[in-house]
Backbone bond lengths (Angstrom), bond angles and torsions (degrees), N, CA, C in turn:
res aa  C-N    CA-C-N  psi(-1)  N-CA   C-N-CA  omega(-1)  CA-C   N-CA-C  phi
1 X - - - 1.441 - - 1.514 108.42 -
2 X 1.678 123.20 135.59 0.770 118.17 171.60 2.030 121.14 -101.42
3 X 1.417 111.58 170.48 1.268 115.48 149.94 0.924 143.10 -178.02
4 X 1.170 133.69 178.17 1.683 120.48 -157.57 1.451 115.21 -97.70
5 X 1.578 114.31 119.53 1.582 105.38 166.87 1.438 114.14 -58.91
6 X 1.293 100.53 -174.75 1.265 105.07 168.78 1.250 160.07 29.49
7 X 1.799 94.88 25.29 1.400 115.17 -172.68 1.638 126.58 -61.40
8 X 1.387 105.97 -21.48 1.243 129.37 -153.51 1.746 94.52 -94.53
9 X 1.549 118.80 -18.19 1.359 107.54 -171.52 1.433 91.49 -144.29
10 X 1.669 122.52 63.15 1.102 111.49 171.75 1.598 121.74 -90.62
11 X 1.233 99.66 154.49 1.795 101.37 179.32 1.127 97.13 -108.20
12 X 1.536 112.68 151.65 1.081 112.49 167.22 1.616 152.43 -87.53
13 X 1.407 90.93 13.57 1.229 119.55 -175.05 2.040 108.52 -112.32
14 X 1.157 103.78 5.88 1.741 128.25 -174.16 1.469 92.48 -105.39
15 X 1.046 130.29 165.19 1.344 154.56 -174.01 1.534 101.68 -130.41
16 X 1.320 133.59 146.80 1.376 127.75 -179.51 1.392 104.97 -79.88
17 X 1.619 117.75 152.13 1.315 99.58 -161.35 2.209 87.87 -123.03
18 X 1.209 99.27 125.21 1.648 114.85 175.41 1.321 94.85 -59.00
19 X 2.085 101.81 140.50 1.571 97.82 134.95 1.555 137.53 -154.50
20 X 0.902 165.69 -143.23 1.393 122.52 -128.22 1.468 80.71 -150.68
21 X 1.468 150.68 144.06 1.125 141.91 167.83 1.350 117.20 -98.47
22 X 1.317 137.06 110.42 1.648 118.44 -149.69 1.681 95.71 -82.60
23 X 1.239 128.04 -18.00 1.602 114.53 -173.47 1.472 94.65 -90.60
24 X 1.342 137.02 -0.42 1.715 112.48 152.00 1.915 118.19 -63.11
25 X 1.361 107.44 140.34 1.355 107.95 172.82 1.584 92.34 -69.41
26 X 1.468 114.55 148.15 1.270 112.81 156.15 1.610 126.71 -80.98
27 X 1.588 110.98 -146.63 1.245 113.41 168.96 1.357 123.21 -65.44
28 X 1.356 134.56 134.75 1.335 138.75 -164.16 1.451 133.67 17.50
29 X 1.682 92.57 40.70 1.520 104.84 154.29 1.776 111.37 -95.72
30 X 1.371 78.06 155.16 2.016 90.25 -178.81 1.593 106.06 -98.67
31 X 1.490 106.73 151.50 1.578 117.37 170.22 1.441 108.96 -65.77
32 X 1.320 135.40 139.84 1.625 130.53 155.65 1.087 122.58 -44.63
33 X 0.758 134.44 159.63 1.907 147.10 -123.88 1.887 79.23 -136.19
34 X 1.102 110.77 111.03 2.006 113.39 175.72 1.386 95.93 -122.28
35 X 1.213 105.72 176.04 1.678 112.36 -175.71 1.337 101.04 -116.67
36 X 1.543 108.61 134.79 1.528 117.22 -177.50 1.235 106.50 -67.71
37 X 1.856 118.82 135.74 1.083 139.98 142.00 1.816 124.23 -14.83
38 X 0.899 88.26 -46.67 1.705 118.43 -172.15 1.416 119.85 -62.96
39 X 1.605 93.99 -47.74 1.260 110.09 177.35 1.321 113.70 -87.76
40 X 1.383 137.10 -9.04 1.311 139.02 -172.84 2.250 93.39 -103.95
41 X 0.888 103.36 -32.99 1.406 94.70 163.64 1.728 128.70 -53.89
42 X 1.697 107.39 -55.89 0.973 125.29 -172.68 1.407 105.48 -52.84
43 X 1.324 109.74 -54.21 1.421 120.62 -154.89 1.581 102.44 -102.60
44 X 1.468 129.88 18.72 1.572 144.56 150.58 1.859 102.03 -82.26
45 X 1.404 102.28 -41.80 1.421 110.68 176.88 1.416 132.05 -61.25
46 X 1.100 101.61 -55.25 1.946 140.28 151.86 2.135 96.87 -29.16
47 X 1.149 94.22 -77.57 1.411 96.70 -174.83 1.887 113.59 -65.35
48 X 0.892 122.45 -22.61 1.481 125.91 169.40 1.730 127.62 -78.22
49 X 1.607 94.18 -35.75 1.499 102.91 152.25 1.434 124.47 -60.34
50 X 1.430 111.39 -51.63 1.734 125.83 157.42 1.460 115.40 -22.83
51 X 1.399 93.63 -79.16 1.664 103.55 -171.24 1.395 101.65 -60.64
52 X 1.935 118.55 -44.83 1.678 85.98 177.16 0.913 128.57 -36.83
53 X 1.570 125.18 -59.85 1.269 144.02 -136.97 1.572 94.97 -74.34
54 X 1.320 120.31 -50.19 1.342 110.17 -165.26 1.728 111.54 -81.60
55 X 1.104 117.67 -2.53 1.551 128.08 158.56 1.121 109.89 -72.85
56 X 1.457 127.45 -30.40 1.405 121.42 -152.83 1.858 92.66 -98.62
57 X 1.515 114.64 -52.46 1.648 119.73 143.85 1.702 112.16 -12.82
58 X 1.211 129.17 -86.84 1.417 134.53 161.07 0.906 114.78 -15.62
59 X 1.583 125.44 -69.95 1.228 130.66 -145.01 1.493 91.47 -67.15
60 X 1.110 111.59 -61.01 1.964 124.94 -161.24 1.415 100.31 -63.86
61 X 1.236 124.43 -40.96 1.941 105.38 171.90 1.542 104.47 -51.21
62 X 1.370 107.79 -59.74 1.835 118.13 -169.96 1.272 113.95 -53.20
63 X 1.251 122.09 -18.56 1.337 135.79 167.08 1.450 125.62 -60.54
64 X 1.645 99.09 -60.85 1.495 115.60 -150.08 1.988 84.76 -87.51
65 X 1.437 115.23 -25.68 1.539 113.09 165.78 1.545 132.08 -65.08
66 X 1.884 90.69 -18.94 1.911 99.13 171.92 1.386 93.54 -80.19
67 X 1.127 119.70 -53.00 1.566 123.34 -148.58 1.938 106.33 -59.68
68 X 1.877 92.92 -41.00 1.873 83.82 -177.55 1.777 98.29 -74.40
69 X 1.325 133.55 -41.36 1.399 114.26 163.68 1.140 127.31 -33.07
70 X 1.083 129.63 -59.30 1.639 142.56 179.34 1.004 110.07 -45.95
71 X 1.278 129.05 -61.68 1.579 138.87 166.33 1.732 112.37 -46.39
72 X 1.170 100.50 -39.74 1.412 109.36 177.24 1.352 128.19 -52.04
73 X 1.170 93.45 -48.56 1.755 122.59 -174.58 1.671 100.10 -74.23
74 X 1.746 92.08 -45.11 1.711 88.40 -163.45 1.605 109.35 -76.78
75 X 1.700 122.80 -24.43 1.237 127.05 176.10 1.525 138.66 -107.10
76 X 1.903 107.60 6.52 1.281 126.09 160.77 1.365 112.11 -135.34
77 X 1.545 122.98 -17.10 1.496 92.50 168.25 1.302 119.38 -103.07
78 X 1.327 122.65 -27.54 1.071 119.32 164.84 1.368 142.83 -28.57
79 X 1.509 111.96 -55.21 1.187 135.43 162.61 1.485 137.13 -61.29
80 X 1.820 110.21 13.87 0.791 122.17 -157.03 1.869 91.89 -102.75
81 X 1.184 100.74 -27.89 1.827 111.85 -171.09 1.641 99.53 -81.83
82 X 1.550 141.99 -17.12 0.841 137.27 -151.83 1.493 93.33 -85.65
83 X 1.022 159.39 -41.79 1.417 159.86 173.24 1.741 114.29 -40.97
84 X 1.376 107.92 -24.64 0.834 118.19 -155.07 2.064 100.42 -98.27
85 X 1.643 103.83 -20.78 1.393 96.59 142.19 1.507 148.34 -37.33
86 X 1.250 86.68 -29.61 1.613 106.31 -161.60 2.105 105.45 -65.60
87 X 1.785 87.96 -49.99 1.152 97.13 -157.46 2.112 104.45 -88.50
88 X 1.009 117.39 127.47 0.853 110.72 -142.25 1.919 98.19 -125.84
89 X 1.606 125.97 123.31 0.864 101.87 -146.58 1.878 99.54 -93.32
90 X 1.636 96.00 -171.81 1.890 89.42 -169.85 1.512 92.95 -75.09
91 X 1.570 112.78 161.58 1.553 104.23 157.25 2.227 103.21 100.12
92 X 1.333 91.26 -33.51 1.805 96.31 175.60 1.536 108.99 -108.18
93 X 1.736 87.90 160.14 1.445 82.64 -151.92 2.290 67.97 -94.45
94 X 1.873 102.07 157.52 0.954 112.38 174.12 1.588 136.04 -49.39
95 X 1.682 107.76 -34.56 1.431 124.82 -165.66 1.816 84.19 -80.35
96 X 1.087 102.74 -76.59 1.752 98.68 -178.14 1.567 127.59 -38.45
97 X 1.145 86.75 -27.06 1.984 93.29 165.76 1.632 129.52 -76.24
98 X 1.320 102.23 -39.15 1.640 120.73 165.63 1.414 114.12 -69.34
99 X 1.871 103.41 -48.90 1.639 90.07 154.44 1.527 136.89 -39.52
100 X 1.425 105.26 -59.70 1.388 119.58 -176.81 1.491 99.99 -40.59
101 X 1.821 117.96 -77.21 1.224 110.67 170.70 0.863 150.36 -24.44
102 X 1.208 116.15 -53.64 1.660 133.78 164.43 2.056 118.34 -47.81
103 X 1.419 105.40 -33.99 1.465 139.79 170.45 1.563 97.57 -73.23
104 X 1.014 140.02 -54.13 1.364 133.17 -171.61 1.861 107.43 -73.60
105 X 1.356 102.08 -51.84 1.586 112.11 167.85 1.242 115.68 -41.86
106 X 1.680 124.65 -56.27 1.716 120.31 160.78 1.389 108.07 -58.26
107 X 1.334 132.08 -36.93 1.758 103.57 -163.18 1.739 94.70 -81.10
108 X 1.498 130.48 -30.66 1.779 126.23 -178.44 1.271 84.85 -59.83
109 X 1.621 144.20 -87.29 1.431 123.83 -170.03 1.662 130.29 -15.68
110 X 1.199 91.65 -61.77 1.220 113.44 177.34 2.012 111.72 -48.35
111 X 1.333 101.70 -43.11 1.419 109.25 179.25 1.778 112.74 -64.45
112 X 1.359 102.69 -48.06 1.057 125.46 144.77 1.509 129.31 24.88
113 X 1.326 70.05 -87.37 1.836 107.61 -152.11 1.563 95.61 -92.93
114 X 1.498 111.98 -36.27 1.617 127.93 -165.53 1.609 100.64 -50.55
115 X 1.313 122.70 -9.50 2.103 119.23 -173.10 1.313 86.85 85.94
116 X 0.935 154.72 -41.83 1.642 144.70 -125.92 1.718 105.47 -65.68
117 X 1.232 96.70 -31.47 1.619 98.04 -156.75 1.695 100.04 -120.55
118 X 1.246 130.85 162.98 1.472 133.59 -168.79 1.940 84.79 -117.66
119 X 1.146 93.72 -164.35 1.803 116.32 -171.92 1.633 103.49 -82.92
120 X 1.184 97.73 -31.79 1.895 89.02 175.13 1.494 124.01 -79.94
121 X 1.318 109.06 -28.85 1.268 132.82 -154.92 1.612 97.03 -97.42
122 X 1.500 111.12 -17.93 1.555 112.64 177.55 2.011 100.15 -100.34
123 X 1.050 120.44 -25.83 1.592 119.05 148.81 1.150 134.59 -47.44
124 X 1.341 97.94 -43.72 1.533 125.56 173.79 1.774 106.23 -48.01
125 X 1.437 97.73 -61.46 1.134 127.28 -179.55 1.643 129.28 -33.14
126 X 2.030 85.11 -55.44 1.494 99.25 -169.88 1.484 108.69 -82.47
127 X 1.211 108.68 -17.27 1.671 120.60 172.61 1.317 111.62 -61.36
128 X 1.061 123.75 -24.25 1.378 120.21 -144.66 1.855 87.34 -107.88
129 X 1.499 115.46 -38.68 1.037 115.46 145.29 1.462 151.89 -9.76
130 X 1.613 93.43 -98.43 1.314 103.57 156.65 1.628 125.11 -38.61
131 X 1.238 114.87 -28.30 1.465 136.09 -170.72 1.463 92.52 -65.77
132 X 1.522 111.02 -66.29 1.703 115.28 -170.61 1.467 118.43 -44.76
133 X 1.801 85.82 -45.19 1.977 89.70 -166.34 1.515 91.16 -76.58
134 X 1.178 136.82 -40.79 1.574 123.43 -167.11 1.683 97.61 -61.88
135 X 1.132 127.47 -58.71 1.730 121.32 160.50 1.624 123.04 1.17
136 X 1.524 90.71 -72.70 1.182 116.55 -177.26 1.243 129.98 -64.54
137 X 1.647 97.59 -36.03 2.151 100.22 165.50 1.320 113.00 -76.43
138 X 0.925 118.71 -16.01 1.733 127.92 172.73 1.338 111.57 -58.97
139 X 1.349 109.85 -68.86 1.180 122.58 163.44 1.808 138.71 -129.90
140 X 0.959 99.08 105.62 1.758 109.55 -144.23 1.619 109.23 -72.81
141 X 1.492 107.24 -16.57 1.772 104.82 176.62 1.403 93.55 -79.33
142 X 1.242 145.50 10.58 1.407 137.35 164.45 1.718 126.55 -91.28
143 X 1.123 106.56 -5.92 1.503 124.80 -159.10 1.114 101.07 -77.08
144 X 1.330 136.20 -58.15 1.381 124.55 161.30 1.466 122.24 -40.68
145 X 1.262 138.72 -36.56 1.020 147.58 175.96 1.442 99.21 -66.43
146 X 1.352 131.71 -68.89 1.547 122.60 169.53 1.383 132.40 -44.46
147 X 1.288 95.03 -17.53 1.990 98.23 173.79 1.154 100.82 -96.57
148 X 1.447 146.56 -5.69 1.508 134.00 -173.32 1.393 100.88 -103.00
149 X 1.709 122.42 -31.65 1.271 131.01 159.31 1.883 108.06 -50.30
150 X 0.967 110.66 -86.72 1.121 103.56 172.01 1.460 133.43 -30.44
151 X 1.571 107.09 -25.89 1.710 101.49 179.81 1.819 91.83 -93.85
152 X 0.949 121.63 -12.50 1.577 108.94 178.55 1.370 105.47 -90.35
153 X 1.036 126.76 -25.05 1.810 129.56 164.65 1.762 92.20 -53.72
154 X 1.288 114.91 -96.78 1.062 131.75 -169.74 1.820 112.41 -23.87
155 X 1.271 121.15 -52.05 1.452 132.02 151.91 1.365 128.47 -35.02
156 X 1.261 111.48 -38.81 1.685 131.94 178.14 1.405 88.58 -66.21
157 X 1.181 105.26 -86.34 1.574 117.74 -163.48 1.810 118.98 -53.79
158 X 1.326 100.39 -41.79 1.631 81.72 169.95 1.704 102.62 -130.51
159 X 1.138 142.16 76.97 0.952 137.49 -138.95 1.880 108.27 -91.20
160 X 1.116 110.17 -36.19 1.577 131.92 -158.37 1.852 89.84 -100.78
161 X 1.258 116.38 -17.99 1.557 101.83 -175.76 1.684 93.30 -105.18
162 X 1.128 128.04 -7.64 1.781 125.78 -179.20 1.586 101.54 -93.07
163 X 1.439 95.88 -62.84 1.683 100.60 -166.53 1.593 103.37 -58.65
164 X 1.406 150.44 3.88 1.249 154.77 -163.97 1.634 87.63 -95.71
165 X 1.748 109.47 -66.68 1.257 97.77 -172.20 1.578 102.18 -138.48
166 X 1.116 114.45 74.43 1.771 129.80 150.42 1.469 113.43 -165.75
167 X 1.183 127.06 88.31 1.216 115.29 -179.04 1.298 120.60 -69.88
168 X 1.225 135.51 158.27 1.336 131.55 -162.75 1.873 97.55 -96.61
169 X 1.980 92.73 138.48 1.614 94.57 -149.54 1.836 96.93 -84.52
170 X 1.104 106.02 161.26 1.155 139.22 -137.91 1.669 98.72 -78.15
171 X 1.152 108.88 -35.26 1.715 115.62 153.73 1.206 154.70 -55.63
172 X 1.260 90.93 -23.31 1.722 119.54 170.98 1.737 111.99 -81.64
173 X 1.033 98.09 139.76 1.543 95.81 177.51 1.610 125.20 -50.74
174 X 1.270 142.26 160.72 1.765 124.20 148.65 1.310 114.35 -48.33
175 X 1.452 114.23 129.57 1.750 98.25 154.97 1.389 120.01 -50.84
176 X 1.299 122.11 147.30 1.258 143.40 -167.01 2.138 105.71 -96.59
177 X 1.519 93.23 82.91 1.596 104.70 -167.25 1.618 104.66 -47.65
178 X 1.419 119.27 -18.93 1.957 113.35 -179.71 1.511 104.39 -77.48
179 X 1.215 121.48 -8.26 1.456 100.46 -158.19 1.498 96.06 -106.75
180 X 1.516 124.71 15.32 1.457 130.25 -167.73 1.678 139.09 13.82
181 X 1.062 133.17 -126.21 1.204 114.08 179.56 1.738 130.10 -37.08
182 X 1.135 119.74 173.25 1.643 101.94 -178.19 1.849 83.86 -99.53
183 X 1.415 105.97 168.57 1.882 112.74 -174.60 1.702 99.19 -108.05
184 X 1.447 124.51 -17.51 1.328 101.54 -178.20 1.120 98.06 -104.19
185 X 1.793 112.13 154.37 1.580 147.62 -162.33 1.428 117.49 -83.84
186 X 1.251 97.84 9.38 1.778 98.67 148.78 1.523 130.83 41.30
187 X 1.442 146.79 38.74 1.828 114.37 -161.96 1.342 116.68 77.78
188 X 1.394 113.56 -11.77 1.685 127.11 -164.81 1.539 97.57 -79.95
């Protein structure tokens, strides 16, 4: 683009004097080649749909793998302590004992469900189970003693996701803070 100095104070004996604007392209120069706006939108979009999608992919495997755990926990291990209602030790009164049980059955769900443990580790689990209550029909003045074991196992291992919401029932002894960790392998 051009323009004229000095229009405003011309003489007349001056000639107007041209001048040259250096940020005009001249004659048969080309503009720089920039990258459309347009296209950096589209394809910001493009990639966000992507990543949804493959988060959303993720998410639903990781899902549908809590959900058959959960079920797992809630419909084979759980049910492994319920036998253990039955047997009832000397010295407790019956209703408070089935309670207790029934209380231990929600906090194993609960463990469950918590992610903590995979499919082996909830086998692990129910073994260790069955183990207690078979203990306990053997010899039944011990059964209380196997459910307070068991709630101090269970405490060890997930301690901050039980004690939130199962308190340990009121029949069972305190854990005994000298004797520290619990020794059986638990779900482990």
């Amino acid at each position: 683009m051009t323009e004229r100095d000095d229009q405003a104070r011309r003489r007349p004996s001056h000639r107007p004097r041209l001048r040259l604007d250096e940020f005009a392209p001249g004659p048969g120069a080309t503009e720089p080649t920039s990258h459309s706006g347009r296209r950096l939108v589209l394809v910001a979009g493009l990639a966000l749909v992507v990543l949804w999608g493959a988060l959303q992919a993720a998410f639903q495997v990781w899902r549908s793998g809590y959900r058959k755990r959960a079920d797992f926990g809630a419909t084979r291990v759980a049910p492994a302590i319920d036998p253990l209602a039955e047997i009832v030790p000397p010295g407790v009164e019956p209703d408070a004992w089935r309670r207790a049980v029934a209380e231990t059955h929600e906090a194993i769900v609960t463990l469950t469900a918590a992610n903590l443990l995979d499919l082996a580790q909830m086998r692990a689990l129910r073994d260790d189970l069955t183990a207690c209550v078979t203990r306990a029909r053997a010899q039944p003045e011990t059964a209380r003693a196997e459910l307070a074991g068991l709630w101090n196992e269970l405490a060890h291992r997930a301690g901050p996701v039980l004690n939130a919401r199962h308190p340990r029932p009121a029949l069972l002894p305190p854990p005994d803070p000298r004797i520290g960790p619990p020794r059986r392998n638990l779900g482990r």
